[in-house]
C-alpha positions as CSV (number, residue, x, y, z in Angstrom):
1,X,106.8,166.1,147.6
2,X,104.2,168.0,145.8
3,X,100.4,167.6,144.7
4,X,101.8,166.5,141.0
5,X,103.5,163.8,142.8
6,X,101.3,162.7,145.2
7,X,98.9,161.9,142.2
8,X,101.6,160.3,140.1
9,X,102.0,157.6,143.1
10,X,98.0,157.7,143.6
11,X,98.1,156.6,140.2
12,X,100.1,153.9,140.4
13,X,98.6,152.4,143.2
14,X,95.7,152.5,141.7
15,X,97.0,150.7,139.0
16,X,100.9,149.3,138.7
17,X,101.2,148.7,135.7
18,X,99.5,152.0,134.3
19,X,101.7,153.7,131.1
20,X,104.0,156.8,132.2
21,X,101.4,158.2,128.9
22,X,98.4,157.6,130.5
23,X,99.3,158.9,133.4
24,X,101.1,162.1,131.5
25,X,97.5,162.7,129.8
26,X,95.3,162.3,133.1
27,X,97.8,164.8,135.3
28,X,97.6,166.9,132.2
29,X,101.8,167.2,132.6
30,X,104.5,166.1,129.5
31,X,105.6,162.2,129.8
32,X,109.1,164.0,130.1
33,X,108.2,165.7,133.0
34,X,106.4,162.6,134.2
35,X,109.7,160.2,133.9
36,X,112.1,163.0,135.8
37,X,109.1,163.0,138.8
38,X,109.0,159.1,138.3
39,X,112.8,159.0,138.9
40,X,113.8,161.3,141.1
41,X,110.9,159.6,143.4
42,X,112.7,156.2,143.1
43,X,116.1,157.8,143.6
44,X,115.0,159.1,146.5
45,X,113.5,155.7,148.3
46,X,109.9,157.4,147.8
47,X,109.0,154.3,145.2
48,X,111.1,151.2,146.5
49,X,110.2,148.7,143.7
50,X,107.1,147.2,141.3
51,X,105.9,143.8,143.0
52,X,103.6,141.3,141.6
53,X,100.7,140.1,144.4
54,X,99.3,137.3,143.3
55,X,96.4,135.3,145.1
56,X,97.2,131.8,146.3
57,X,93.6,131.0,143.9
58,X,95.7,131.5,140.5
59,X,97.6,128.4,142.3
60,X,94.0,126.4,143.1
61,X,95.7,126.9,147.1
62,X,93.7,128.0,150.0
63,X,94.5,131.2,151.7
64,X,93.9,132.5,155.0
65,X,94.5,136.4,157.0
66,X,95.5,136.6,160.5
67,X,96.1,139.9,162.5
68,X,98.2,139.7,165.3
69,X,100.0,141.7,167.8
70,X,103.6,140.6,167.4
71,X,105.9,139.9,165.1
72,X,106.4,136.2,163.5
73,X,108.4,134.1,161.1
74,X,105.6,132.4,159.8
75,X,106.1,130.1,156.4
76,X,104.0,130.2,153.1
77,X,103.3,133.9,153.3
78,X,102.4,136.1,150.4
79,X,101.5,139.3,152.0
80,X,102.7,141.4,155.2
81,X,101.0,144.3,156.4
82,X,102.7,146.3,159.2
83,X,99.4,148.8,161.0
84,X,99.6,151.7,163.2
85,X,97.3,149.4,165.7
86,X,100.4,147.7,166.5
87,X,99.5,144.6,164.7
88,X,100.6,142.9,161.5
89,X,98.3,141.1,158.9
90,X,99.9,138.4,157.4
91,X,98.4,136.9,154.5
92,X,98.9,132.5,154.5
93,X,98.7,130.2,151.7
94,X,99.2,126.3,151.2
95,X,97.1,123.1,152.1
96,X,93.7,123.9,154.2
97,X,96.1,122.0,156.9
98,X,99.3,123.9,156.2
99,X,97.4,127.0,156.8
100,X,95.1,125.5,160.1
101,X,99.1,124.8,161.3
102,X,100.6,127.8,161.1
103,X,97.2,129.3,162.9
104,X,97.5,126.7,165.5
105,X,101.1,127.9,166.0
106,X,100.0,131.4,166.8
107,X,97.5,130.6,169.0
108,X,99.4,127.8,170.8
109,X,101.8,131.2,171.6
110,X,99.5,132.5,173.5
111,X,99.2,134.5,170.7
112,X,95.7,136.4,170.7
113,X,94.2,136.9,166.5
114,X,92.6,140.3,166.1
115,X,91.5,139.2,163.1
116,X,90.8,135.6,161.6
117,X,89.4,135.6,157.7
118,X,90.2,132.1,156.1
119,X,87.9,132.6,152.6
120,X,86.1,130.1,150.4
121,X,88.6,129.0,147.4
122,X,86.9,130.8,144.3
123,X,86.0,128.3,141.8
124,X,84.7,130.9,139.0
125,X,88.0,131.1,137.4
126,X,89.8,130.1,134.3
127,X,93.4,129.5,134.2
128,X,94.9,128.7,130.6
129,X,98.6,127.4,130.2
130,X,99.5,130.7,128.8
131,X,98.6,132.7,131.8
132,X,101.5,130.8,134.0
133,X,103.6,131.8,131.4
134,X,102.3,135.5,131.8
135,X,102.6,135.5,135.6
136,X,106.2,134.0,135.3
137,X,107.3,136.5,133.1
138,X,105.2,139.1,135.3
139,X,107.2,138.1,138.3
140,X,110.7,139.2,136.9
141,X,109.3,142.4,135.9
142,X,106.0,143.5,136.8
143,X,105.6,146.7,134.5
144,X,107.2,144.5,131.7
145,X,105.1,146.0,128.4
146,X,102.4,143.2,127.1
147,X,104.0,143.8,123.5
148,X,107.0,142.3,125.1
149,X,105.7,139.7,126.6
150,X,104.1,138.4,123.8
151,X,107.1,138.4,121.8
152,X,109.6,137.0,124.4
153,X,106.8,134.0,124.3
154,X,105.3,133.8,121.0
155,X,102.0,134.9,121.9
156,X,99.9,137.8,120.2
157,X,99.2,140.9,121.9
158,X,95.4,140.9,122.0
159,X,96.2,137.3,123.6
160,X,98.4,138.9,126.2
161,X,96.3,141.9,127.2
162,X,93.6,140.3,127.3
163,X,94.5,137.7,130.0
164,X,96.4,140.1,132.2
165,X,93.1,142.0,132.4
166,X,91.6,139.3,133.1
167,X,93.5,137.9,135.9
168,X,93.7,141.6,137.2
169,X,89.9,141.4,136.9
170,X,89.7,138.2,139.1
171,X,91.8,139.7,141.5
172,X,94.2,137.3,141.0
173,X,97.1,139.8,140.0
174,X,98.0,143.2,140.4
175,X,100.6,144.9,140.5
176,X,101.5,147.0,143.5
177,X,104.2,149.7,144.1
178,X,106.3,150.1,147.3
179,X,106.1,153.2,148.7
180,X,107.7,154.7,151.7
181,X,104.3,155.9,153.3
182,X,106.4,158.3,155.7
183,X,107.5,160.2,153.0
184,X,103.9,160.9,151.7
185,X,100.5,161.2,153.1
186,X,99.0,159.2,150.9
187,X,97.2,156.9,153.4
188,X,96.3,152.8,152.8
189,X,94.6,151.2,155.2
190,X,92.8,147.6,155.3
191,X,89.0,146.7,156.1
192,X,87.5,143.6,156.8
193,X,83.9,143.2,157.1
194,X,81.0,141.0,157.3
195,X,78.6,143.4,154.6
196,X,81.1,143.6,151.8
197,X,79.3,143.3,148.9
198,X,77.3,146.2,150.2
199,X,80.6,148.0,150.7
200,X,81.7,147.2,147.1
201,X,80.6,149.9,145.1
202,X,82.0,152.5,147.8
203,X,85.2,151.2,147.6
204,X,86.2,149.1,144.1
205,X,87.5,152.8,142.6
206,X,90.3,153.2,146.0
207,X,91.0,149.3,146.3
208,X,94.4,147.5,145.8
209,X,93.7,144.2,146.7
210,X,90.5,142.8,147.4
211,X,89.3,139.3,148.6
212,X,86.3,138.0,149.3
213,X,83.6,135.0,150.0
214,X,79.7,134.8,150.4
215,X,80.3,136.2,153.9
216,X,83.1,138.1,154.1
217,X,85.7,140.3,152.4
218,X,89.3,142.0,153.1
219,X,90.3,144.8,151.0
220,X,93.2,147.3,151.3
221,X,92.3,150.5,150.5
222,X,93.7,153.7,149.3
223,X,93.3,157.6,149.9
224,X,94.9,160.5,148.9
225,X,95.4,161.5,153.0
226,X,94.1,160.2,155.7
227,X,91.0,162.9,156.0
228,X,90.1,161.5,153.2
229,X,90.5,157.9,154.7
230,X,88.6,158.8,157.6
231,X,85.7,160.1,155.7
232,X,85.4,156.8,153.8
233,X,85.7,155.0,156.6
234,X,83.0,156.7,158.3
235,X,80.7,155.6,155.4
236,X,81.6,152.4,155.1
237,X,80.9,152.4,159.2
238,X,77.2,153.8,158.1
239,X,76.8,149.8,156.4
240,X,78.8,148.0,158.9
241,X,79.1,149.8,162.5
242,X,81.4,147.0,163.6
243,X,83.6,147.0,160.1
244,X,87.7,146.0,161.2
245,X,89.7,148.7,160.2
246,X,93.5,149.0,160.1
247,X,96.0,152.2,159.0
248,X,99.3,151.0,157.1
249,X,102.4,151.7,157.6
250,X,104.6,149.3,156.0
251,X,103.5,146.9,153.7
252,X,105.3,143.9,151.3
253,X,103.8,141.3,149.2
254,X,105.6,138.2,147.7
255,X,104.9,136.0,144.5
């Protein structure tokens, strides 16, 4: 793996659902050349799969993020995150009392939580009937082209652009590539931290999924190697000296 390709998946984690011709124009390369890259990475188990993450909010259900040490087979889970700390994040969704269960299980384990983040349900967001429609056809293919979507359900373009923004906008969606993170330094790591909305504009450009409350935020964050991660890391430690921080290794997300 070279520079060129190193980018092309920075890109795309960045943003999934970015056009091989955008990305052709910002690397300054020919989309031809792009696509071979593009495929001979997802030939070679470099790019896995597309997945859709979607927040449990898009649902009007409560979500919840526990760190723990071992290994579970938890229910109602929507993201997994295996870290070089030896701990997994697992990201909950459900009923305020499915999710207080499945916590109660852990700890009942004598299972000890490294970290605990159970955010406020955002309210400040706008749901139309169309959107489900969106996500559902989202979910079978998440680079599937807007134009395409709006014809396959009778909606106009503009409609259908505009409302994946949107929900990408709200966090509620994105669109996140599996990589094989051994066969690349790119690094992605996850913060959690009581001063978040003062670590927002140091880390909105890097971030691929981001949640947050009045009092806390999660975000998992990418860099092009992991100098680079430690030096943001380091800054964001400048705001919050006890900021959470966790390197990925492995990661999966499930709509």
């Amino acid at each position: 793996m070279d520079e060129i390709d190193k980018r092309i998946l920075y890109y795309y984690l960045r943003d999934g659902r970015a056009s091989q011709r955008e990305i052709s124009k910002e690397l300054n390369i020919s989309p031809q050349v792009l696509k071979y890259r593009f495929d001979k990475m997802v030939s070679s188990g470099i790019i896995k799969k597309f997945v859709l993450h979607m927040d449990p909010a898009f649902e009007r259900l409560s979500k919840a993020f526990v760190a723990v040490k071992n290994k579970h087979d938890l229910k109602n889970i929507f993201t997994e995150i295996s870290c070089l700390e030896e701990t997994t994040i697992y990201g909950l969704y459900g009923t305020k009392e499915d999710i207080m269960k499945n916590i109660m299980m852990l700890k009942n384990n004598s299972e000890r939580l490294a970290m605990e983040y159970i955010p406020e349900i955002n309210n400040n967001i706008n749901i139309m009937d169309y959107d489900r429609l969106i996500v559902e056809e989202l979910k079978k293919d998440p680079r599937k082209p807007a134009s395409d979507i709006a014809k396959d359900l009778n909606l106009s373009y503009k409609l259908v652009s505009r409302r994946i923004d949107y929900l990408k906008r709200k966090h509620l969606i994105s669109i996140v590539p599996i990589i094989d993170l051994s066969m690349t330094d790119i690094s992605i790591f996850v913060i959690f931290s009581s001063k978040f909305n003062d670590l927002k504009s140091m880390i909105d450009d890097i971030s691929i999924i981001n949640v947050e409350d009045k009092t806390y935020g999660l975000a998992v964050l990418l860099s092009e190697n992991l100098l680079n991660a430690k030096n943001i890391i380091e800054r964001c430690r400048t705001i919050d000296k006890n900021l959470n921080v966790m390197v990925v290794y492995n990661y999966q997300f499930y709509s």
